[in-house]
N, C-alpha and C positions, 0 to 999 in steps of 0.2 A: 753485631747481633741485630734480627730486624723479626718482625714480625710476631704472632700470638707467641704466648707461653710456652707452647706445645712447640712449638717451629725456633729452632737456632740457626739464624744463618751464618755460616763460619765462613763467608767469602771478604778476602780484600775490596775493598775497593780499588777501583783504576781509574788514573786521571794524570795526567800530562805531571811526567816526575816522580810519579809514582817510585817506590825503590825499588831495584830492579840487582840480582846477585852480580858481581864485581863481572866488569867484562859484558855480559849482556846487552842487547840493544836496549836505549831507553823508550819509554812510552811515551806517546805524543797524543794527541786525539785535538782534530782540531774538525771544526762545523763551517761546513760554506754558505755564503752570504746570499744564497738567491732568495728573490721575491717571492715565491710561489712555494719552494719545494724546500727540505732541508737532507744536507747527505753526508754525511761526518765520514771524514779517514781516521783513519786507526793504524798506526804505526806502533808496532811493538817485539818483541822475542815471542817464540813459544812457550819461554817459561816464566813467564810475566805475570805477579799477580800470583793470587790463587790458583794451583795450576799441578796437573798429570802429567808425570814420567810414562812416556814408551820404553820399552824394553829397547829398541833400536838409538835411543840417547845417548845407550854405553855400549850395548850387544850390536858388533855389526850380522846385519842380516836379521835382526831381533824384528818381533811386531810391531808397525807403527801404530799412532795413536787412535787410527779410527779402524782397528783391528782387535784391541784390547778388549777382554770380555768385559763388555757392563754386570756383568752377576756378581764380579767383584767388587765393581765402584755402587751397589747396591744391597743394602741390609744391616744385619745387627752389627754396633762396634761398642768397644771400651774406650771408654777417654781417662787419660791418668794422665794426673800432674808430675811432675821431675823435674830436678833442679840443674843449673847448668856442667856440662860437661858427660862422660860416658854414664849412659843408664846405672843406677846402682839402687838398690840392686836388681835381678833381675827381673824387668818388668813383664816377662815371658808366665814367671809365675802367677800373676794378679787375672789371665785371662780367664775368665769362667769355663765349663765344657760348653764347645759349639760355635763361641764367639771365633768369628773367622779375621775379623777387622781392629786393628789397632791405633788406635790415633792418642798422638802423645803434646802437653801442652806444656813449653819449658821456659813460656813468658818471655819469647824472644822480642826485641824492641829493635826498631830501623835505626836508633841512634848509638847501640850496640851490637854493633849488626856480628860479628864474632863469639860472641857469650850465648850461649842455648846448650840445651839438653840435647842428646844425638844419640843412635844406635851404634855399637858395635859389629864386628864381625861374626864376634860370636853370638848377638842377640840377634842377627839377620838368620843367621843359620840355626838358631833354635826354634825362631818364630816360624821361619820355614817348617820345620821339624814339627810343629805345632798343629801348622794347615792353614797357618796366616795367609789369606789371597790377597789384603791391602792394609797396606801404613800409611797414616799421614800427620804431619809433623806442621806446630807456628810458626818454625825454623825456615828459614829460606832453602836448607838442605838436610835431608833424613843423617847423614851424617856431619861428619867436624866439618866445620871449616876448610880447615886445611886438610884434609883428610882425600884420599886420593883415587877415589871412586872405587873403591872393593865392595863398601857396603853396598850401594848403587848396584855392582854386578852383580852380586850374590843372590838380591833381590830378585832384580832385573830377571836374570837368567833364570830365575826361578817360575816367571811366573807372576810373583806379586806386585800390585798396583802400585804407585808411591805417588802420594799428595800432598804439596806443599805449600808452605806459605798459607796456614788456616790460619782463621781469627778464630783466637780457642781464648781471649780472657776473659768474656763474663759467659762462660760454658761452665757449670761445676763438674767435678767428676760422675762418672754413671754410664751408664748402657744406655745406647739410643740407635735409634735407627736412620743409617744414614744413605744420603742420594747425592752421588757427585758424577756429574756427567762432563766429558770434554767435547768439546767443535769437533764435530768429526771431518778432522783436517785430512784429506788421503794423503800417505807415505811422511805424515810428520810426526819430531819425536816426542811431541811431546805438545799440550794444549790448555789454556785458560779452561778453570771451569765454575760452575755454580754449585757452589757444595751447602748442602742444609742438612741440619740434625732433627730429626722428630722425637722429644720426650715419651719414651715408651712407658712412663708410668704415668703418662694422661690418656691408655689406652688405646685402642684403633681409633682409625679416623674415621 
């Protein structure tokens, strides 16, 4: 969390080691030594960090990331706490009328990187059914673990944004208004982004 009252920032931090989902490249960031100038590399996955699904991550032929609509990764969401394993119950019901955006907080920790709260298939397709355009989860994945990419499609193919890997533990629950942008990488599937919450009950800015 950083910034005024009013402003949550729900981004990881990234730095060399960062935790990165089994399999992924890891992160490196290393700064070069010249006298004059400074120019850092940056070696990492696309989904490193706090970080957007394209629909093209599981959908071939799907949208890449710098295709995806920002009106989705833009405006009002719910944040609701859950505990680990399948949604229970359903937290399709808790959405207000209107609220488009769902961000779920299930206190996932890198030293249990398996244990988090996750969607089902049947909460993919409800929240769809709903008019949900974006989800995003602390989890390093909107579903299980082990779980074998349906939810991911279901979404995907849908349509709806998926965000991962937020910093949601000193977030309370509440409606707020959120802005999560990706690099707009052309034809990739996916991209780091800067995600911040605006407390909508300290009114407009």
């Amino acid at each position: 969390m950083g910034g005024s009252m009013m402003f949550y920032d729900i981004t990881r931090e990234l730095s060399t080691g960062t935790y990165v989902y089994s399999g992924d490249p890891s992160v490196h960031l290393s700064m070069s030594e010249s006298n004059t100038i400074r120019v850092s590399e940056i070696r990492m996955g696309s989904h490193s960090g706090t970080h957007i699904d394209a629909p093209i991550h599981y959908i071939p032929g799907g949208a890449s990331i710098d295709e995806i609509p920002l009106d989705a990764c833009i405006g009002t969401c719910l944040l609701r706490s859950i505990s680990p394993g399948p949604v229970q119950p359903d937290i399709s019901g808790d959405l207000p009328s209107g609220i488009q955006r769902l961000f779920i907080s299930s206190g996932w920790q890198a030293s249990c990187p398996e244990e988090y709260g996750y969607l089902t298939e049947n909460d993919a397709r409800t929240l769809i059914e709903r008019g949900v355009v974006a989800v995003g989860t602390d989890a390093p994945s909107i579903e299980a673990h082990d779980g074998d990419g349906s939810v991911h499609r279901i979404l995907l193919s849908a349509g709806v944004v998926i965000i991962e890997l937020l910093s949601l533990s000193d977030v309370p629950d509440g409606t707020y208004m959120v802005i999560a942008l990706p690099l707009k990488l052309k034809g990739l599937d996916g991209s780091p982004a800067r995600v911040v919450l605006y407390d909508l009950e300290c009114g407009l800015v």
